[in-house]
N, C-alpha and C positions, 0 to 999 in steps of 0.2 A: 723519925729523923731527929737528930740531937742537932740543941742550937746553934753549934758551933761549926757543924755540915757547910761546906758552903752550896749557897743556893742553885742550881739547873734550872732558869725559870723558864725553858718550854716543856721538860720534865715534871716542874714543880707545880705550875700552874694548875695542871688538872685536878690536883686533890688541895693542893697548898696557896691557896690563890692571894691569899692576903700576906705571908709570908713573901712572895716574889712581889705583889706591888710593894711592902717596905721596902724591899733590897732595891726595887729601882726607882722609888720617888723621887732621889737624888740626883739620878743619873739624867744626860741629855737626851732627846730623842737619837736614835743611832739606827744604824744600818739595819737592826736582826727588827726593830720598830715598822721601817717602810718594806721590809719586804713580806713580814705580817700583814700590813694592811693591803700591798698590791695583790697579794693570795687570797683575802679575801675579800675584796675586788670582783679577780675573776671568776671565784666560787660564789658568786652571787648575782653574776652576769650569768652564768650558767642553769643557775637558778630563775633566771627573768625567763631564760630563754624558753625553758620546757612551760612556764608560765602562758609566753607567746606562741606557742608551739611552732617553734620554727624547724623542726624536725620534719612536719611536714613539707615544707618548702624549701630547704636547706642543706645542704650535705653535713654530716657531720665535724669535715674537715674545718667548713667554714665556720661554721657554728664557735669551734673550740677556738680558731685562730682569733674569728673577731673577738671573741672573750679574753685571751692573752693581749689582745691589740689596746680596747678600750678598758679592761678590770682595773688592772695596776694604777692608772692616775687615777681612776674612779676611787678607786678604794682608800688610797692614802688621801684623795682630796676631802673624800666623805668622812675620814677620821680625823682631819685636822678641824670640818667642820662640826662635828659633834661634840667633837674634843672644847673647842671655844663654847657651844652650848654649855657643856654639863659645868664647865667653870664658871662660867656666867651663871647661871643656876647655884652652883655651890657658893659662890661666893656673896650671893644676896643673901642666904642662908649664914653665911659669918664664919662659914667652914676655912675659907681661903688655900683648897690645892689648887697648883695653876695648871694652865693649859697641857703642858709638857709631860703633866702626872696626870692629866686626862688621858694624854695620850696612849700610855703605857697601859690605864685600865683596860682601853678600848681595844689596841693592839693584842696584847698578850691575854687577853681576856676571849678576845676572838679564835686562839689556838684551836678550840674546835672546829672550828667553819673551815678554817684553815685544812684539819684533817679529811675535812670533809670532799676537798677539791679532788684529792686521791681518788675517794668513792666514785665520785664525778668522772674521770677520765680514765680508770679502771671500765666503768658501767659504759660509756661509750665505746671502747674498744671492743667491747663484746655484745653488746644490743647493737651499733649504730646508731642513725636516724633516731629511731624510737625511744633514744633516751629523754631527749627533746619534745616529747609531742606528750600532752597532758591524758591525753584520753589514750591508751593503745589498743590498738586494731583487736577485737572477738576473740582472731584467729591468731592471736601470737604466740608463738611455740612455748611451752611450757616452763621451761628453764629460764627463756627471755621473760616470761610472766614473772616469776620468781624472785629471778636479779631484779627487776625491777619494784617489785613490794619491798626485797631487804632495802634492797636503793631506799626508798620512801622511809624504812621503819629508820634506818639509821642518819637519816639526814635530820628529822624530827626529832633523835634523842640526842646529835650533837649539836641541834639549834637551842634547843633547852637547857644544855648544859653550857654553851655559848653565854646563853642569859642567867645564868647561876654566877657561873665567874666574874660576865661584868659587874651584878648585884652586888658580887662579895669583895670583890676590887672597889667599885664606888665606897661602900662601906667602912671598909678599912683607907679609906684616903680622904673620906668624910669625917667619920669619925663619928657615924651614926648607926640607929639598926638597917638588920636586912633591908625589915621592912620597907622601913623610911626610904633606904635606898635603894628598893625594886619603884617607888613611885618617882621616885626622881627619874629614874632609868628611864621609865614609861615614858613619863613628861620630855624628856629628853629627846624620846626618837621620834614623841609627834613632832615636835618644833623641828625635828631635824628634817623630816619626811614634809613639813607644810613648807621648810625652806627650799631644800634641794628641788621642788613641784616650781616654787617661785624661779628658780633659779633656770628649771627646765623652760618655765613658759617666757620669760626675757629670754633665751636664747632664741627658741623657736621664731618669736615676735622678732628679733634682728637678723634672724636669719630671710624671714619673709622680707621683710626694707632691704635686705641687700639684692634680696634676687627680683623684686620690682623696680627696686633703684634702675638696674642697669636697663631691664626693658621698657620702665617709661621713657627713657633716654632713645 
């Protein structure tokens, strides 16, 4: 690609990662930003779910709606919060990008997860049920076996390449090596995973006070 190409950065991203986060460090967060994170969101609600095996218990229909219902604010919430993380991080560091060019790492960085939703709701339509259920039945017909291991191979070679791009995006927006910026990555998603746990169990805790509230009453 010659430098003067202008950029495609959901195209670009995949091989040219650092290239598209310069083209948009500048830029505000924007529409093609939140509908990245609500995509992957859902493709990671999807991902909890066969976790849960809700396949077992669940129709498939429900399974996919609840995940379009709760992914999308999940997913953009969880990227604004990561996003303040890795800044806050960066910036103790003396690197100084702000939240906004977090954003963009974490967003366009995600492109593959994002692709991955497809696999998701392609594999559904033709397993059902059992795309959801962690263990499948002995006896599951051959072809559904199948789909289901490529399911697996390709969900793990686009969650790895998910974590390459935000490396190489941190990277280039730090202004560090890989290295340095796969361990920040790291550090980055525990705080983010011990927050979002906090964040889960204050809800749960208010949720219980409301629903005692009314019955001691």
């Amino acid at each position: 690609m010659l430098p003067t190409e202008p950029v495609r950065p959901l195209q670009d991203v995949w091989l040219r990662p650092r290239r598209v986060i310069r083209e948009l460090s500048a830029r505000p967060i924007g529409v093609v930003d939140y509908l990245l994170g609500s995509a992957q969101g859902v493709a990671t609600w999807l991902a909890v779910s066969r976790i849960q095996e809700l396949g077992a218990s669940k129709s498939v229909e429900e399974i996919i709606a609840r995940a379009f219902v709760i992914g999308p604010p999940l997913g953009v919430a969880t990227l604004f919060l990561l996003s303040a993380i890795y800044a806050r991080l960066a910036n103790r560091a003396g690197a100084g990008p702000t939240r906004t060019q977090m954003f963009h790492v974490l967003a366009y960085g995600g492109v593959p997860i994002v692709a991955s939703l497809g696999i998701w709701l392609v594999t559904a339509l033709l397993v059902g049920e059992t795309t959801f259920v962690d263990t499948p039945r002995p006896d599951l017909e051959g072809f559904a076996a199948l789909l289901l291991q490529a399911q697996i191979i390709a969900q793990t070679v686009l969650f790895f390449w998910n974590v390459l791009l935000q490396v190489m995006g941190l990277s280039e927006i730090q202004g560090v090596t890989p290295g340095r910026a796969f361990l920040v990555w790291l550090l980055g998603q525990v705080l983010g995973a011990l927050a979002m746990t906090l964040i889960a169990i204050v809800l749960v805790a208010l949720g219980l006070k409301l629903a005692i509230g009314p019955a001691a009453g």
